[in-house]
N, C-alpha and C positions, 0 to 999 in steps of 0.2 A: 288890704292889697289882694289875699285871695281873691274877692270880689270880682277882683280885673282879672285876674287868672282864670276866672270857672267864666265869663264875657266872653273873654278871647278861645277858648279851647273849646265852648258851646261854638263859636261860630267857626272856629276853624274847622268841626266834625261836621254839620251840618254843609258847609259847602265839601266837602270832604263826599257826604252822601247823595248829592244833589248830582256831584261830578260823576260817581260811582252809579248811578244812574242810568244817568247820559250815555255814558260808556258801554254798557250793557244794553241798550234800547239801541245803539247801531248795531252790535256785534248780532242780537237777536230780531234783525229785520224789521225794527219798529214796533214787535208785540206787544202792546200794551197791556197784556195780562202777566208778562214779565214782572210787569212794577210788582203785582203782590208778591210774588217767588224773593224779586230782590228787597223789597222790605221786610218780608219775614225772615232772611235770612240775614240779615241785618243786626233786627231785634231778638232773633235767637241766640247771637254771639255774645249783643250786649247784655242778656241777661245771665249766658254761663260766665260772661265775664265777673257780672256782677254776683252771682251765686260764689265763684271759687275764691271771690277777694270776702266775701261772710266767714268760708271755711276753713280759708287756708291764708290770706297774706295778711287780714286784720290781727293777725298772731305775731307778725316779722316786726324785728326792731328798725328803725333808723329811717321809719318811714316817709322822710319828708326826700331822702339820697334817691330811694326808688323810683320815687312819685316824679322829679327830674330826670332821672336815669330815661322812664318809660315814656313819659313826654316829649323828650328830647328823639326818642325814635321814632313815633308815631307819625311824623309827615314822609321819612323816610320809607315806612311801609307803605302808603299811601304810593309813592312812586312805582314801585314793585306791583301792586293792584294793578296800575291804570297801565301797567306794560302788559303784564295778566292776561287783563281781559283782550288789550287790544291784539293781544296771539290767540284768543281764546279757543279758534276754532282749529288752529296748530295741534295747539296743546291736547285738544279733543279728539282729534281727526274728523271734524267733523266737515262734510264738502263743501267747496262755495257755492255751490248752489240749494242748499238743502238746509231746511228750519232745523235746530236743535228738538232732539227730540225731549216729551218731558223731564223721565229721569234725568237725562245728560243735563239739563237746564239746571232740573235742580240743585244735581252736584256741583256743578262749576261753579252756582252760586255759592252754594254752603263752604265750597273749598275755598274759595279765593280772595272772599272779603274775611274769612276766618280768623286770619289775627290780627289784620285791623280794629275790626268791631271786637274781637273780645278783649284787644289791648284797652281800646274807648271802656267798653262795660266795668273794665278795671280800674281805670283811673277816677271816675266820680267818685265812686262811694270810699277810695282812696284818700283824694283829697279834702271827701266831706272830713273822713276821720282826725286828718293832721289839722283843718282849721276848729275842731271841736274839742280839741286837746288846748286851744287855745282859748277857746270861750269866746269867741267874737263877732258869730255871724252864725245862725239856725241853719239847723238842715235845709231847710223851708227856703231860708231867704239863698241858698247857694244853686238850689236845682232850680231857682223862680231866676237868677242872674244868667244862670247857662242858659233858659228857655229864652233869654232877652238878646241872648246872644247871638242863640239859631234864627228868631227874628232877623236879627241886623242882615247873618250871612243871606237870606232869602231875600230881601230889598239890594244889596249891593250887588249877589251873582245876577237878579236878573232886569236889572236896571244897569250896572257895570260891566259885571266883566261878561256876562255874552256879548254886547255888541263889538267891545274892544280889547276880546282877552281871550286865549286857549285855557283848557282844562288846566296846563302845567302852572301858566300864568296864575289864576286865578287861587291856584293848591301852595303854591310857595311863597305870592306874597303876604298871604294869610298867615302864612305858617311864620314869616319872616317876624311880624307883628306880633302873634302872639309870643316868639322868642325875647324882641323885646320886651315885653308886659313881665317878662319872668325875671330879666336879665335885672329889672326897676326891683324886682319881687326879693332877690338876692340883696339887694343895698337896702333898702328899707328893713329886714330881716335880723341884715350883719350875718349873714351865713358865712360858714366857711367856704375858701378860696374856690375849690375844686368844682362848685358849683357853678361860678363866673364860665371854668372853663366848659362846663356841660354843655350850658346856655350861651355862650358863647360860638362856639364850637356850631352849635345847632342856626343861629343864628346866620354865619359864615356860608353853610353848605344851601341853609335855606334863597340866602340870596343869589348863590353862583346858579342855582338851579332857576332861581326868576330870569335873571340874566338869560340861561341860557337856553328860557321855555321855549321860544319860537323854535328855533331845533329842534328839539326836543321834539314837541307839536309834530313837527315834519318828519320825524326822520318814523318817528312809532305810528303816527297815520300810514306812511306807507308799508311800516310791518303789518299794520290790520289791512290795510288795501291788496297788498299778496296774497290775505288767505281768504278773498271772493272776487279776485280781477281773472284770473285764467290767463294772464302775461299783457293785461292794457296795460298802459304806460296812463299811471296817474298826471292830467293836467291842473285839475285846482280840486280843492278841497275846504267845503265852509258851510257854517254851522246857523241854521234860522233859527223862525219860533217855531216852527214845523216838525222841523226833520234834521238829521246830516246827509250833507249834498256834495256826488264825487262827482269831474266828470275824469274819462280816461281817451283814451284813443289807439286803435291799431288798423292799423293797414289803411288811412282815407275813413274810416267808420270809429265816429263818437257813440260813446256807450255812456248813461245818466245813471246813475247811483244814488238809490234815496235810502237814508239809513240801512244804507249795505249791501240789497237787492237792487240789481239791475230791472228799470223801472220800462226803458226806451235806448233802440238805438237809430241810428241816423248817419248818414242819409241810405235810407232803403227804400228805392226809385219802386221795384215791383213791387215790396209788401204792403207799401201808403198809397199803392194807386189801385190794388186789391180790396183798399179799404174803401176808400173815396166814393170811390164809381158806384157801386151799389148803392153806397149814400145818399149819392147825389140823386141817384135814380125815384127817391124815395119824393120827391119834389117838381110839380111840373115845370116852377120859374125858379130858382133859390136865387133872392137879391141880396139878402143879408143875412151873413150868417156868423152865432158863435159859435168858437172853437173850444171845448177845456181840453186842454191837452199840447203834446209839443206843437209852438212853430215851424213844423220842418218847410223848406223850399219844395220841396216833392209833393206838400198837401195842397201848395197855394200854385202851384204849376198846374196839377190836376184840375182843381178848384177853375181857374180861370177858361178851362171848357165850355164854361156852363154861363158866361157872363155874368160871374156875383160881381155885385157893384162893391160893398164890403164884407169884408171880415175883423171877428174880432178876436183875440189869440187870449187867453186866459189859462193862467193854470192856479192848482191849488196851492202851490206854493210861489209866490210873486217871484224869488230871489231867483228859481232856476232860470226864470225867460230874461233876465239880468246877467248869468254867467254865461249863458248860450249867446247873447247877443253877437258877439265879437266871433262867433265861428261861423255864423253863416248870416246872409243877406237874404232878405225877403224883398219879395218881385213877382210880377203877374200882376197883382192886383191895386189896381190907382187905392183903393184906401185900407192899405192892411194895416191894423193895429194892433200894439201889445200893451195888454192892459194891464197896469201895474198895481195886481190888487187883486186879494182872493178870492177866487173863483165865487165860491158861495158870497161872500160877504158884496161882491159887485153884483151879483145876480139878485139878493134882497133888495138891493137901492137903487139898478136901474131903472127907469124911464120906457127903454127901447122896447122896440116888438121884433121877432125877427122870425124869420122864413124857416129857418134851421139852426136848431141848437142840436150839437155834436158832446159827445163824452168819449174820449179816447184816452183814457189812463189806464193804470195797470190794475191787475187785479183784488178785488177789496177784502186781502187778507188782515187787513188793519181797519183800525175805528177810522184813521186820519184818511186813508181811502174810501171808506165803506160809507162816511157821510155823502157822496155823490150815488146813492144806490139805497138812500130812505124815501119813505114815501114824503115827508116834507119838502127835501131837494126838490122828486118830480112835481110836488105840487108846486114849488118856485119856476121850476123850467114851464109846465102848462101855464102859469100868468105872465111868461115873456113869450108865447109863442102868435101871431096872429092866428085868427079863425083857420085859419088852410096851412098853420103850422107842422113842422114833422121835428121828432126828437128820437135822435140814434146814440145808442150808446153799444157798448160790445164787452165782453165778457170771458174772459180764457178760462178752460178747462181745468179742475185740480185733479182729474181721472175717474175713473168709474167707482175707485172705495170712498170717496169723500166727496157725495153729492152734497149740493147745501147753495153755495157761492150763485149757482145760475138761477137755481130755481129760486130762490127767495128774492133775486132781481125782477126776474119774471112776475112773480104773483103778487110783489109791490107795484111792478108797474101798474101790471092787470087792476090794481085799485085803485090807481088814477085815471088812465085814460080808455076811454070806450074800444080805443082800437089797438091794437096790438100784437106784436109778430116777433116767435123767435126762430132760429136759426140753430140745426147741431152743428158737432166739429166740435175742434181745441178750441177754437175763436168763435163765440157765437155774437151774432146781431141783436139785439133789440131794438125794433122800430116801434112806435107808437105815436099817435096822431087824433086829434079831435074826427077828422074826416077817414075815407076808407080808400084816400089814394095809395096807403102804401102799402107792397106787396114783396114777397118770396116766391113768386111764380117765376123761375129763371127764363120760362120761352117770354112773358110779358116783358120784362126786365131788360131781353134781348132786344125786341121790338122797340122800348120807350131806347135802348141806347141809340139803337140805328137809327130809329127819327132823328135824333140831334145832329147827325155828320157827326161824329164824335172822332178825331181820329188822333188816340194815344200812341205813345211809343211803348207804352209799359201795360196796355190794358185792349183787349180786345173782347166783343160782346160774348165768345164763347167761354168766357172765365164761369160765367153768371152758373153757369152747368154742375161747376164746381163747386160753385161756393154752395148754392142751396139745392139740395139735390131732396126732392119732393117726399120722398118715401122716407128715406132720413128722418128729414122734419116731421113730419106726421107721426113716425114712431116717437119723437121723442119729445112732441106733446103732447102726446097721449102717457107715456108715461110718468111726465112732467104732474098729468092732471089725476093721474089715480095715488100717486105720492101722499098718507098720510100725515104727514108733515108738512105744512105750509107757513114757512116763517112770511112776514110783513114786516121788514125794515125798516126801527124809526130810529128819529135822533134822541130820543125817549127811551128806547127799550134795549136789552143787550143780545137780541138775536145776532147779532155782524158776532159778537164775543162767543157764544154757544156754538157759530159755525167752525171759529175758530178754535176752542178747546176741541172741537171733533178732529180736525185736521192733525192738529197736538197729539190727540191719543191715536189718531191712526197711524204716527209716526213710531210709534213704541210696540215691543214685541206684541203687549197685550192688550186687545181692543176690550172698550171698558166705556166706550158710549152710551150705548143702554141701561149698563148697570148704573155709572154714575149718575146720568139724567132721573132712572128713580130715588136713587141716596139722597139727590138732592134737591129734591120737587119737594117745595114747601111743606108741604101736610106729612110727608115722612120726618122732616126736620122738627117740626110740629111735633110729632109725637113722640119721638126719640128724647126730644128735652124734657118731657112731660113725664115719662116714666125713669129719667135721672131724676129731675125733682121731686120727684114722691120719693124714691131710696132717700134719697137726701135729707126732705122732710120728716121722714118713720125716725130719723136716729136724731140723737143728741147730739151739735157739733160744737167743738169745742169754739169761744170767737175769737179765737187766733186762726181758726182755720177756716171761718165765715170770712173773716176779712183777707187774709189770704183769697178765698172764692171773689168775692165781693173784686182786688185788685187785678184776678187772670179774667172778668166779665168789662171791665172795663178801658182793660188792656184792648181786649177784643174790639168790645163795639167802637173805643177810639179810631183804632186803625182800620177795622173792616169801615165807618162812615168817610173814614177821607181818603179809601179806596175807590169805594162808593162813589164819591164824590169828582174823584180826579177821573175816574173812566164815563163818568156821565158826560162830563166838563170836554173830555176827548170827544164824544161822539159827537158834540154840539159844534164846538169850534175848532177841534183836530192839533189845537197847538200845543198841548201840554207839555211838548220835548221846551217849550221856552219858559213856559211857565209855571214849573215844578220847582223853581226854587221859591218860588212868589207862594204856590199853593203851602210849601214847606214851611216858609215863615211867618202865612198867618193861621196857620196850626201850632206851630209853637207861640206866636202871638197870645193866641187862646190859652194856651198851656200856661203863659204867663201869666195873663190875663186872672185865670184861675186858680190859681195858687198864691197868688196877692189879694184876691178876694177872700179867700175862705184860710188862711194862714194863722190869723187870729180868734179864728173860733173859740169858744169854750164849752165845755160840757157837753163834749162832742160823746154820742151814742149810737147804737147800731140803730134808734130808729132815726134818726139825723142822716147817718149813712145809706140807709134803704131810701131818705127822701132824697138826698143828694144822684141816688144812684138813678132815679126815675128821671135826672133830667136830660138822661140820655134820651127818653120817650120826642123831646121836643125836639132834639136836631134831628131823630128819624122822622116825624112830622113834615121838617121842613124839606125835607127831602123829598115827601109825599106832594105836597101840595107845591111843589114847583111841579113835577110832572103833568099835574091831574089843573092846574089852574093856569100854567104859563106856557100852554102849548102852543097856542099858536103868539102868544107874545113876540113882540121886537125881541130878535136875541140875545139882546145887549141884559132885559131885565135879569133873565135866567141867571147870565154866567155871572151879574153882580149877586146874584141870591145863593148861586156854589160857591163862589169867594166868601160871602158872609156867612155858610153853612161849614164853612169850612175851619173859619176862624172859632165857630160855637161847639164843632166836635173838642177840638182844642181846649177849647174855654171849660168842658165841663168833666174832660179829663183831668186836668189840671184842680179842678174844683173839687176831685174825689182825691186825689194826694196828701192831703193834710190831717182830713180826715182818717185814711187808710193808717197812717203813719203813725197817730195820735192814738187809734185804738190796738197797733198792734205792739206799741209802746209800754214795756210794763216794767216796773220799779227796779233796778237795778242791771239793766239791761242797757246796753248802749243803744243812744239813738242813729246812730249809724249804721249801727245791726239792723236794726229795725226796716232803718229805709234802705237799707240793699235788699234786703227780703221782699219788702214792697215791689220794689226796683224792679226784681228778678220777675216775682208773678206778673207783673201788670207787662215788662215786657215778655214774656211768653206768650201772657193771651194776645200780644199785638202782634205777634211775627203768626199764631194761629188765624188769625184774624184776616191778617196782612193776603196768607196763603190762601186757606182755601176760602176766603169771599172772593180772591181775585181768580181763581183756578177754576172755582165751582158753582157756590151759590148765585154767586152775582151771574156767572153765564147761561146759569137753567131758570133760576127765580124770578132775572129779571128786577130792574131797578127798585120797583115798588114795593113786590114781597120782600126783597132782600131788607127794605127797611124794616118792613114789619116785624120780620125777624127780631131785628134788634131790638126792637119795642117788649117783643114777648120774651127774648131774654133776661133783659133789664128788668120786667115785671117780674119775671120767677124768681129773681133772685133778691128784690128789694122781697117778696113776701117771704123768705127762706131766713134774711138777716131779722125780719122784726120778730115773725111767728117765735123763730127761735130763742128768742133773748130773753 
């Protein structure tokens, strides 16, 4: 019956951290470098967890009372969390308009999931103890049943309950389930009564809470909506594979909320016809054109000046041009459409040719934005444009300390297309075109408007003055072009993330760009390791403390590949807010995977474990050679080659736990001990792992070397277990 107990409790944590996630990736704007902060602080709890049940509660008597007692509160913390966070920036002071800075990030983290995860870290190696008192089922086979577990919760959270279920929903039916699994566990046992009422008891609240998630849902979305609305009155609220999508409204004017940050508002007659015009200008005839960005009434009013025959309204998230529908009507033009379907993934599979393609979204402080602003994209947009096509995109300002976001737009575009033009200001332009029609000369700009009889109510030709004012521009690409720094933008590389952590640390008292970019340029990293494994190598180490090493190196490279993995996966398709439980379970897949294979070994040795260790060498491979071979691949190949690179980090984690466990195993020693000490190291090295690949190396190294990394890791330390034995 344990069996079913360590099933249901593996899946209720895993949807548990999936949810916990989620929750933080709205409150933090989308930052996808969050994930590593919040997985490492995750695995840092679960290992003091598992460290202080080694030192301190594998001593208490009556252990099976506890192991219920703690069980039974665990979804209740869980509640507490997802209220937590969704105050979190209350709780911080932190303003709605404004990123958390790093430190603050990391504390809220470490504070708040805190006795969640280290209640989690305490129950495993808990439970291993009470079913090993009974002789029934291996260490082995209880942590390979929970891995089967986190499997399940990752296929049901995201096949289930995203499409038809909130956070609360999805935390208390789970939780509801595995109270029955215990309540079974109690009568099968013949425990005494008191534990009926535990589980019971736990059962009851757990289901008043399903019951009463939709509330719930609503009432704590609009405490997180208070602490970044500035008094909108929240209209809907719902959750994609994308992002989380608000919208609100005050005074006649809608405001779009994309995981948190205000993304667009509407209807704003003069700012969209500020935008338009110049646009349009970029074009002698414009018949057909796409739009990425909002439908608003004020673009396709403007628009119809110029006699476009169509338009086609696309954005990166389908669901928002589906909740917009119903607030405003589109008009002006006999064939406006709304293409239900994202942006990128229709622009790889259309057919069409078109006169103008537009990019009008917000600024690409995220992977899930920043893919409209790789050079891939532009090369997608130059094979939809005809010969005498134009492509405008624009760019907001993050201020003079944190250059990065325009210029690296710029010097991507400048690699695609022969011609090209930007604009200063908060808001800059980028036009680009095969041909040399388009221009930033404002008196030109004025002349092409007044040929047309143009006559707006929101726009007249002396704007042009303003927007691109000569001397401006010129200064500032000219310093655009002496800048030595020139990122290029792909859906390959992690420049969009390195622009990012700079933002990060320019939020914090102390600027630390520079220094960190050298800490963590490969060839310092490189050497750093290289003169720890010589210390290492000169001395004799004991192999309770190789394997120890051997379980924080694997801990690591685990987590840092499906770091790795899930921020590559981000920059290719942007969806990972849906597919984080999917990436979640087939890592523990793997985990499972791995620990059913190699469980039964025998005559297990540290040079078995140095070879085991090297097989981390091949998932970092596979990492390599999707980059370097499936570039310009159908997207589809890649992200099935991250799902099954994903599944192998997994796999060969799991494949070093038997081994770890076996050798640090020694005669009269409990095997519980053992595997909580395991436990501990291997999660340390994954919550190190977790942090700084997602904080640091991944944003300076760059996809590729960050693998390498792992390669040379895993090499120094399989040659440190054999050498020495």
């Amino acid at each position: 019956m344990m069996l079913f107990v360590f099933f249901f409790l593996g899946l209720f944590t895993a949807i548990a951290q999936v949810i916990i996630t989620r929750e933080y990736f709205v409150v933090f704007f989308g930052q996808e470098l969050a994930i590593g902060f919040i997985l490492a602080g995750w695995l840092l709890w679960l290992s003091l967890g598992s460290f202080f049940y080694s030192k301190v509660v594998s001593k208490i008597k009556n252990q099976l009372f506890w192991f219920s007692l703690l069980v039974s509160v665990l979804p209740f913390l869980l509640l507490i969390e997802i209220i937590a966070i969704r105050n979190l920036r209350a709780l911080f002071v932190v303003p709605s308009y404004m990123l958390f800075s790093l430190p603050v990030m990391i504390l809220s983290v470490f504070l708040v999931q805190g006795p969640f995860c280290f209640l989690t870290g305490l129950l495993f190696p808990l439970g291993l103890d009470i079913d090993n008192k009974k002789n029934k089922f291996t260490v082995l086979d209880l942590y390979l049943i929970a891995a089967l577990g986190s499997l399940a919760a990752g296929l049901i959270f995201t096949f289930i309950y995203i499409p038809y279920s909130n956070h609360f929903t999805a935390a208390y039916f789970s939780a509801a389930v595995l109270f029955v699994c215990l309540l079974f566990f109690v009568k099968l046992l013949k425990l005494k009564r008191y534990f009926i009422y535990i589980y019971f008891s736990g059962l009851v609240l757990s289901l008043y809470f399903t019951a009463g998630s939709g509330a719930l849902d609503s009432y704590y979305n609009l405490q997180r909506w208070k602490t970044f609305s500035n008094g909108i009155e929240l209209l809907n609220n719902r959750d994609s594979n994308y992002q989380n999508i608000a919208i609100g409204v005050r005074d006649g004017q809608y405001s779009v909320f994309e995981n948190g940050r205000i993304s667009v508002s509407f209807p704003d007659d003069y700012a969209d016809a500020q935008f338009i015009h110049p646009v349009m200008m970029q074009h002698k005839r414009p018949k057909n054109v796409l739009y990425f960005g909002l439908p608003a009434n004020a673009i396709i009013r403007e628009m119809a000046h110029y006699n476009v025959e169509t338009v086609e309204f696309v954005q990166p998230d389908p669901l928002i041009a589906s909740m917009l529908t119903s607030l405003q009507n589109l008009h002006d033009i006999k064939k406006t459409a709304l293409i239900n379907d994202e942006a990128r993934h229709y622009l790889e599979n259309t057919r069409k040719k078109y006169d103008l393609i537009v990019c009008s979204l917000s600024a690409p402080s995220t992977a899930f934005i920043g893919r409209y602003y790789t050079k891939e994209f532009f090369e997608e947009v130059k094979a939809s444009l005809l010969p005498d096509g134009v492509f405008v995109s624009k760019i907001s300002s993050f201020g003079e300390e944190i250059p990065g976001y325009d210029a690296a737009a710029y010097f991507t575009l400048k690699s695609v297309f022969p011609h090209c033009l930007v604009s200063a200001g908060d808001v800059k332009y980028l036009f680009a075109s095969n041909g040399a029609y388009i221009s930033m000369n404002a008196d030109e700009l004025k002349e092409r408007y007044k040929n047309k009889r143009i006559n707006s109510e929101y726009f007249n030709r002396y704007v042009f003055k303003t927007i691109f004012e000569k001397d401006r521009i010129l200064e500032f690409v000219k310093e655009l072009e002496e800048r030595k720094e020139k990122i290029i933008n792909s859906d390959y590389e992690a420049g969009g993330y390195y622009l990012n952590i700079k933002y990060w640390m320019n939020l914090t008292s102390v600027r630390l760009p520079g220094v960190m970019k050298v800490l963590f340029e490969p060839w310092v990293i490189f050497l750093l390791l290289s003169i720890v494994f010589v210390l290492f190598y000169r001395r004799r180490l004991k192999l309770s403390l190789r394997v120890n090493i051997s379980a924080l190196v694997s801990g690591f490279s685990g987590s840092f590949l499906f770091v790795l993995i899930v921020l590559a996966f981000q920059s290719l398709k942007g969806s990972l807010y849906g597919y984080l439980g999917l990436f979640s379970g087939l890592f523990m897949f793997g985990l499972f995977a791995g620990v059913f294979t190699s469980r039964k070994s025998k005559n297990i040795n540290p040079a078995k474990l140095a070879l085991a260790q090297g097989a981390f060498v091949l998932a970092s491979i596979g990492v390599i050679v999707i980059n370097y071979f499936f570039r310009g691949a159908v997207s589809l190949i890649p992200v099935i080659g991250m799902f099954m690179l994903c599944f192998l980090s997994g796999f060969v984690t799991g494949f070093m736990l038997p081994f770890l466990v076996k050798l640090h195993h020694l005669p009269g020693m409990k095997v519980s001990y053992s595997a909580s000490i395991i436990y501990a190291f291997a999660n340390l090295g994954a919550a190190l792992g977790a942090a700084i690949g997602a904080a640091f190396i991944i944003p300076i190294a760059g996809f590729i070397e960050s693998a390498i990394l792992v390669i040379f890791i895993n090499l120094l330390c399989g040659i440190l277990i054999v050498k020495q034995s």
